[in-house]
C-alpha positions in Angstrom: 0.0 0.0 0.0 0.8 3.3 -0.5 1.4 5.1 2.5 1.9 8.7 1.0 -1.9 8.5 -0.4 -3.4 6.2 2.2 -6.4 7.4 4.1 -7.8 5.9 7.2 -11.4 5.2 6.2 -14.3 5.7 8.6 -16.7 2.7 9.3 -19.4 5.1 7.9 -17.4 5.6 5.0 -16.0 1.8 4.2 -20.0 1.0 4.9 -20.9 4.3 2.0 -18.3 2.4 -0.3 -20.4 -1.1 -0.1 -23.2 0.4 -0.2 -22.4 2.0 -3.4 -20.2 -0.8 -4.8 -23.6 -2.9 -5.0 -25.5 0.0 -7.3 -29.3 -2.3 -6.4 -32.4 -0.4 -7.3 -34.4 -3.6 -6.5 -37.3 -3.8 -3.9 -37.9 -6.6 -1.3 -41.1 -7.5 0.5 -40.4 -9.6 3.6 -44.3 -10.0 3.7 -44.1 -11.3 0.0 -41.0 -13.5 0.3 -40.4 -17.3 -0.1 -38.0 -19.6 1.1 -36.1 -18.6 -2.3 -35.7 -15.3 -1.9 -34.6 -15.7 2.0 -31.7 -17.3 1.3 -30.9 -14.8 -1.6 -30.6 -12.6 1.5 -29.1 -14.7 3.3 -26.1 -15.0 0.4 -26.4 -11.6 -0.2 -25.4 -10.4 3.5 -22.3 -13.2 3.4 -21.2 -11.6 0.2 -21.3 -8.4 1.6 -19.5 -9.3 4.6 -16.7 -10.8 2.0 -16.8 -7.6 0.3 -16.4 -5.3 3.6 -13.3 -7.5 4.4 -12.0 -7.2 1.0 -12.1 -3.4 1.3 -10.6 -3.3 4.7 -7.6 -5.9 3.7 -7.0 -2.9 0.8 -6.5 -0.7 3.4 
């Protein structure tokens, strides 16, 4: 890493970066949802959790 243009990255701001680095525009209905689309969810927050690290480990 380059330490002349590293920056220390806030939790809010490595949580603004995931948030962004997904780009969703979809809508979910926990009323409407099946076993299917649960575990979707359920993938989706491991993935993100991958992801979180990944940026971190940049750091």
């Amino acid at each position: 890493m380059d330490r002349e243009n590293s920056k220390i990255f806030s939790k809010t701001d490595k949580q603004k970066m995931l948030y962004e680095a997904k780009l969703e525009d979809v809508e979910f209905s926990a009323a409407e949802a099946d076993q299917d689309d649960l575990e979707a969810l359920d993938r989706s927050r491991e993935a993100d959790k991958r992801q979180l690290h990944e940026i971190l480990k940049k750091e």
